[in-house]
C-alpha positions as CSV (number, residue, x, y, z in Angstrom):
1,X,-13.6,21.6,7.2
2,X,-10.0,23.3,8.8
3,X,-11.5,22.3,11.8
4,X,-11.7,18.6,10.9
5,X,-8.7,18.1,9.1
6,X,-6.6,19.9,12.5
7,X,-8.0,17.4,14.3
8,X,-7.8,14.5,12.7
9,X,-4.1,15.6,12.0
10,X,-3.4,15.9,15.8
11,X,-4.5,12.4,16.3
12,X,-1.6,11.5,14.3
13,X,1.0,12.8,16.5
14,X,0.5,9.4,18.9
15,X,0.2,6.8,16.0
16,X,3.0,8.5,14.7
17,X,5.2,8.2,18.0
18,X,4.5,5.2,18.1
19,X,5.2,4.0,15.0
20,X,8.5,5.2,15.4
21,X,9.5,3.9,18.8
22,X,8.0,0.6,17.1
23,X,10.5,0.5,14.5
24,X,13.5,1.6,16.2
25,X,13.2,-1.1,18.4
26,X,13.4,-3.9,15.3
27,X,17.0,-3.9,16.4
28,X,16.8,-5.1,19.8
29,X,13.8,-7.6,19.3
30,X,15.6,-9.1,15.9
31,X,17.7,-12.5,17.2
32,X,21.6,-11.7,18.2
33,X,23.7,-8.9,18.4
34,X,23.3,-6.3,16.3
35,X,27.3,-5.3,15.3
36,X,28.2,-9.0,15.4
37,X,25.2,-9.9,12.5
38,X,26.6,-6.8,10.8
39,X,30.2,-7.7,10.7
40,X,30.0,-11.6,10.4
41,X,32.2,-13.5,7.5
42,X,31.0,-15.7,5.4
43,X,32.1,-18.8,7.8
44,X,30.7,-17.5,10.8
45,X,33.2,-15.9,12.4
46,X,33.6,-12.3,13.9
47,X,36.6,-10.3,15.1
48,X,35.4,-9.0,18.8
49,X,38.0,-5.8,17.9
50,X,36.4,-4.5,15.1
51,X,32.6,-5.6,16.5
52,X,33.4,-3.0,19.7
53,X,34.8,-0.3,17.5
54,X,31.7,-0.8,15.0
55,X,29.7,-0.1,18.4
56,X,31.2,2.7,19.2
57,X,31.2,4.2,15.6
58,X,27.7,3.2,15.5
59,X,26.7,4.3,19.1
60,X,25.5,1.1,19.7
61,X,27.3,1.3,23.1
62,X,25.2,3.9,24.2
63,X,22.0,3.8,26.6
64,X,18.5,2.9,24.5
65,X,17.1,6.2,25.2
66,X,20.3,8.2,24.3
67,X,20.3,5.6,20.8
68,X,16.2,6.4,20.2
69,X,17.3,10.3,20.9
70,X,20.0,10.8,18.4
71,X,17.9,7.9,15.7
72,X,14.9,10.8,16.1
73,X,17.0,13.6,15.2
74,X,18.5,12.1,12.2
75,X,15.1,11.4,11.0
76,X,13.4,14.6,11.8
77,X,16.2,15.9,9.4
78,X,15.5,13.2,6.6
79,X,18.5,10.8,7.2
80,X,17.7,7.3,8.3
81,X,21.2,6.2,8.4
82,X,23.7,4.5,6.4
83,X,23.4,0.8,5.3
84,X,25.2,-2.1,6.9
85,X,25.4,-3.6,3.9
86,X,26.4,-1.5,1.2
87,X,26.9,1.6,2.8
88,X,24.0,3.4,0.8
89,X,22.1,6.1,2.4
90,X,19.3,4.6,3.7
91,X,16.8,7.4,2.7
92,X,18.1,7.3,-0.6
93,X,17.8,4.0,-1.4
94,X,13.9,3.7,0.2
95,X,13.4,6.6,-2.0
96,X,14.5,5.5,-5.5
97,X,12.4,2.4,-4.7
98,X,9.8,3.9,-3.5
99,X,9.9,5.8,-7.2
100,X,9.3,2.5,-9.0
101,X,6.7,1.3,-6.8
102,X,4.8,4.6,-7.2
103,X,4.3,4.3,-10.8
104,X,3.3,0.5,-9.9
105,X,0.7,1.4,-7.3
106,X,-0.9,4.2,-8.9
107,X,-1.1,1.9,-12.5
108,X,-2.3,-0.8,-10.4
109,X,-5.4,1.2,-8.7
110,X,-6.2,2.7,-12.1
111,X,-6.5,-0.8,-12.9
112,X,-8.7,-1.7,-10.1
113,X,-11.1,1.1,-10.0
114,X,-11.9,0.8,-13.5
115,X,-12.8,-2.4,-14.0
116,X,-14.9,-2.6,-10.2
117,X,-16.5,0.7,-10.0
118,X,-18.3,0.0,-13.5
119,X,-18.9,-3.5,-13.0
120,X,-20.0,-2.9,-9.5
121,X,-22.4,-0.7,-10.7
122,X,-23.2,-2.4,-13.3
123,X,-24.2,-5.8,-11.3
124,X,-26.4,-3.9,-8.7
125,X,-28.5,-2.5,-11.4
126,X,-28.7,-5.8,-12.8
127,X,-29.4,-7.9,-9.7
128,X,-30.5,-11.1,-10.4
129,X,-29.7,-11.0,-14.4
130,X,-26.9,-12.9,-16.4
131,X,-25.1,-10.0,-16.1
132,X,-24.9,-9.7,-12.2
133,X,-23.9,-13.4,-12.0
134,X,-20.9,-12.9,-14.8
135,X,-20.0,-10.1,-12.6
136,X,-20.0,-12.0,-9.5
137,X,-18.1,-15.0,-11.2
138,X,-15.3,-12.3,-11.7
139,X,-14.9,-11.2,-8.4
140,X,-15.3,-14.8,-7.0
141,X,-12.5,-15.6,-9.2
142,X,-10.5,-12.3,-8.8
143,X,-10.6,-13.2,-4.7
144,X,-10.2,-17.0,-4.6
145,X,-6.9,-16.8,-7.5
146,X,-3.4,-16.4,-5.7
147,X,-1.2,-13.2,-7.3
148,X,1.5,-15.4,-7.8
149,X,-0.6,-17.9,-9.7
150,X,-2.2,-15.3,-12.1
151,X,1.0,-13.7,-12.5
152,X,2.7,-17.1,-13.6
153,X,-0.7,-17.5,-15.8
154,X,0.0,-14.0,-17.4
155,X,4.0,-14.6,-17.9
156,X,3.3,-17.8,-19.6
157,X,0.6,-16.7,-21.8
158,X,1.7,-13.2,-22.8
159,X,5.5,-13.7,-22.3
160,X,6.1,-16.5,-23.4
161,X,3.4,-17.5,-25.3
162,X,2.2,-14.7,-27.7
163,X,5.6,-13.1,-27.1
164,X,4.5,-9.7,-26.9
165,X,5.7,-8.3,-23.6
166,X,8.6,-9.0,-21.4
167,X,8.3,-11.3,-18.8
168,X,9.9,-9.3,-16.0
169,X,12.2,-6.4,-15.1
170,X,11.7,-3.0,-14.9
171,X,14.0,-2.0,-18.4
172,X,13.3,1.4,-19.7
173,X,10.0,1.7,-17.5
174,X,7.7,1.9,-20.5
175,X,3.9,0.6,-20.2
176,X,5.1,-2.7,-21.5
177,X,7.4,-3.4,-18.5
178,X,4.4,-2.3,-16.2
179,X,1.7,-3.8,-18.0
180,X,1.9,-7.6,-16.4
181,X,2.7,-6.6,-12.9
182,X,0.2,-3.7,-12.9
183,X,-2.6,-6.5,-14.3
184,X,-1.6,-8.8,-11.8
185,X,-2.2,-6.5,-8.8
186,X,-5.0,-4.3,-9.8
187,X,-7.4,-7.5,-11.5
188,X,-7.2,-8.8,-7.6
189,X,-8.0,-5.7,-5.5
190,X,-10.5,-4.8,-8.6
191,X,-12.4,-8.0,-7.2
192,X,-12.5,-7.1,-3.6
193,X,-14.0,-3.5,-4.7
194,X,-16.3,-4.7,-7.4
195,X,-18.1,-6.4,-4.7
196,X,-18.4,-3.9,-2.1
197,X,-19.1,-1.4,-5.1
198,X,-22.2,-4.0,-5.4
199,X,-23.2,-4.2,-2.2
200,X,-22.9,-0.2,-1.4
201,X,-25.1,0.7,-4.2
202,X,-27.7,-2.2,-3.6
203,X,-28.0,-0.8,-0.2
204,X,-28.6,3.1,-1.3
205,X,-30.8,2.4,-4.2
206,X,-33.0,1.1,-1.3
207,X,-33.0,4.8,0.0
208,X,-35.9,7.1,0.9
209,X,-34.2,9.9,-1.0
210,X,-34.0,7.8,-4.2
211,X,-37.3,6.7,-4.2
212,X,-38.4,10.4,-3.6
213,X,-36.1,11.9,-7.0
214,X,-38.0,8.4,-8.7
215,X,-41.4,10.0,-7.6
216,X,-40.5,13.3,-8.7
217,X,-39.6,12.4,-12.1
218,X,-35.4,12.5,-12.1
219,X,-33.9,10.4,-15.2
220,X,-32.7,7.3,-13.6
221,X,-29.1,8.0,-15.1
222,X,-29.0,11.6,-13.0
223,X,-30.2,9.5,-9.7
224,X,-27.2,6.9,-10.4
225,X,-25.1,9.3,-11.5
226,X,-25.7,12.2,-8.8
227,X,-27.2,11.0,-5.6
228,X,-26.8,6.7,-5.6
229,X,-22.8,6.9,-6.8
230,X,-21.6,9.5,-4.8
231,X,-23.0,8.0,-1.4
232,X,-21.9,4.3,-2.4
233,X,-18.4,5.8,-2.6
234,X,-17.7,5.9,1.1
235,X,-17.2,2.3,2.1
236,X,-15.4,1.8,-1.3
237,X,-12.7,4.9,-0.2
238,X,-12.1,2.9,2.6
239,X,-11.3,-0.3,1.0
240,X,-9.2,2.0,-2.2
241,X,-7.5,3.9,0.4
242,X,-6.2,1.0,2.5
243,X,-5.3,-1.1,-1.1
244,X,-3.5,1.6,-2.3
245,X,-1.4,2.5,0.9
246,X,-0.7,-1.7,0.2
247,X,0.6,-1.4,-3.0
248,X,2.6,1.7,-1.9
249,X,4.7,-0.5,0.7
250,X,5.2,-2.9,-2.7
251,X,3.4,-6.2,-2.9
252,X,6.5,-8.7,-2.2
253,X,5.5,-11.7,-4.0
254,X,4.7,-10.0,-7.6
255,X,7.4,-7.9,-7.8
256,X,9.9,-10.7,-6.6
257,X,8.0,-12.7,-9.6
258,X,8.0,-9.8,-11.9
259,X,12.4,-8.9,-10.7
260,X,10.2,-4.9,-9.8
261,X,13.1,-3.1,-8.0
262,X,10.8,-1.8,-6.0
263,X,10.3,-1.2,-2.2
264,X,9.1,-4.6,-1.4
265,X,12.1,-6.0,-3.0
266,X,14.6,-4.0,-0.6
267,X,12.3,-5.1,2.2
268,X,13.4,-8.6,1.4
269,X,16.8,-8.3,0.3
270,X,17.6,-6.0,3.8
271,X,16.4,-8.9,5.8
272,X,18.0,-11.2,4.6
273,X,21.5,-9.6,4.9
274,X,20.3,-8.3,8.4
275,X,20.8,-5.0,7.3
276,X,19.0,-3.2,10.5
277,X,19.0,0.5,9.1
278,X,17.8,-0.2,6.1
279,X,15.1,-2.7,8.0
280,X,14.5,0.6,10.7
281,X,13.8,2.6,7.5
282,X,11.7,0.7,5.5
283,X,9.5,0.0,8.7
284,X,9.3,3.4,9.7
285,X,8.4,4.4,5.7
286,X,5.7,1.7,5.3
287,X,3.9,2.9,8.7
288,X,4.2,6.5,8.1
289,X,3.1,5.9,4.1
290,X,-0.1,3.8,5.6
291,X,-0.9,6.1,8.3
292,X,-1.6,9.3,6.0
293,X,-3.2,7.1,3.3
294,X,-5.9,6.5,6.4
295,X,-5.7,10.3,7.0
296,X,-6.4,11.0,3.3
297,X,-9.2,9.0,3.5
298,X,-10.7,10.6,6.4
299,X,-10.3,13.9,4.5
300,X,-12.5,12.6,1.5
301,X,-15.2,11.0,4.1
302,X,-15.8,14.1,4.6
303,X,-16.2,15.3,1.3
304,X,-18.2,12.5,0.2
305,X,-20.4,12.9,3.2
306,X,-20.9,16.5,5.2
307,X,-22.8,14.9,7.8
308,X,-19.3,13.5,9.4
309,X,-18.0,17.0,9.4
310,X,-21.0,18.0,11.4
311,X,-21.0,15.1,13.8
312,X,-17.2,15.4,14.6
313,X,-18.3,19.0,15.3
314,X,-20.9,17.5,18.5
């Protein structure tokens, strides 16, 4: 199992170069100059003076290499810079974000595992039944309904409506603040899983091994339970690990409709002050966050399955 996880963690060393080559370049692919975007007035104008010694404070003068060298160091020592903006520490302010999104994200998946796991299960052991087809409605509904629309649906109904939770902001961050974002998010990745939940399990209950514990007399609840669940997992790890590393970068559109200080709002708002640091940092964040969700993954592959730890060993 060491031996696995070392070298699957190796393999990361590339992405991970990459990654960050990729994002400090958002400031030399991004339309005009750099200093002038960062020190233009309200009417357009820029003082040439004060855009040459913001270069040279900023080392924006320098060669790209010599700029990639020193941006590498700061990060390897946890400082992404200082916004253009605002003057924030970049790092601090992806952080305190990232804070409120966490408690969004992992609400959110809570969310969407419970409702798709059961009902996935559910509908595969009642293929064919009222049940499977009120199950399949859901997740047809779940996939084909915009975030924005069933978020508007929610607001409306419990917000304004019943008048029994807010309609947006974070507040205090109690559950009640949480509650319409968090059902907005995880009732539409709950769709996408319920269905592959469905289709995993249909496939292993077709299994020589389950028909074999049938034979031998294992309650049908200890088959489901022990050997079918476990092994319809994998394919819905990949799918949870991939919707979870989305909801870490912050979903844009819900928590813009839901005012959610969280990352995905400070995505927005830094592009559209052309704050570059704060761009370079969320970038870099985002990638690194999705890249070791897909290595966590990897990890519980082989948990869920032994025989990947054997064949990576060939």
């Amino acid at each position: 199992m060491i031996e696995f996880i070392t070298r699957r963690f190796l393999l990361l060393l590339p992405v991970l170069f990459l990654v960050s080559v990729i994002s400090f370049s958002i400031t030399y692919i991004s339309p005009g100059d750099t200093a002038e975007n960062a020190l233009m007035n309200p009417m357009g104008g820029v003082d040439q003076r004060a855009v040459e010694e913001f270069r040279a404070k900023t080392g924006l003068d320098n060669p790209v290499h010599i700029q990639y060298i020193h941006w590498m160091d700061k990060v390897l020592r946890g400082d992404l810079g200082e916004s253009y903006m605002t003057g924030e520490n970049v790092s601090e302010a992806i952080l305190r974000c990232f804070k409120v999104t966490l408690r969004l994200a992992v609400t959110s998946m809570l969310v969407s595992l419970i409702i798709a796991i059961p009902l996935g299960i559910l509908s595969a052991l009642r293929k064919g039944t009222v049940v499977d087809a009120a199950c399949r409605f859901f997740a047809l509904t779940g996939v084909s309904m915009p975030s924005f629309w069933q978020a508007y649906i929610l607001i409306i109904v419990f917000a304004l409506t019943l008048e029994i939770l807010p309609s947006s902001g974070y507040g205090d961050g109690s559950l009640a603040y949480i509650f319409l974002p968090a059902i907005t998010l995880g009732t539409s990745y709950a769709a996408v899983t319920m269905r592959l939940m469905r289709a995993s399990m249909l496939d292993v209950m077709q299994q020589d091994y389950i028909r074999a514990a049938r034979a031998k007399g294992v309650p049908e609840h200890t088959i489901i339970l022990k050997h079918a669940l476990k092994n319809s997992l994998i394919p819905v790890v990949t799918v949870a690990g991939l919707n979870f590393g989305y909801l870490l970068n912050g979903s844009v559109i819900v928590e813009t409709i839901f005012s959610w200080p969280g990352i995905g709002n400070l995505i927005v708002s830094s592009i559209l002050s052309k704050d570059y640091p704060m761009i370079q940092g969320c970038a870099l964040f985002i990638a690194v966050i999705f890249v070791l969700v897909n290595f966590a993954v990897d990890i519980s592959y082989a948990y869920l399955n032994p025989k990947i730890r054997y064949e990576s060993k060939a």
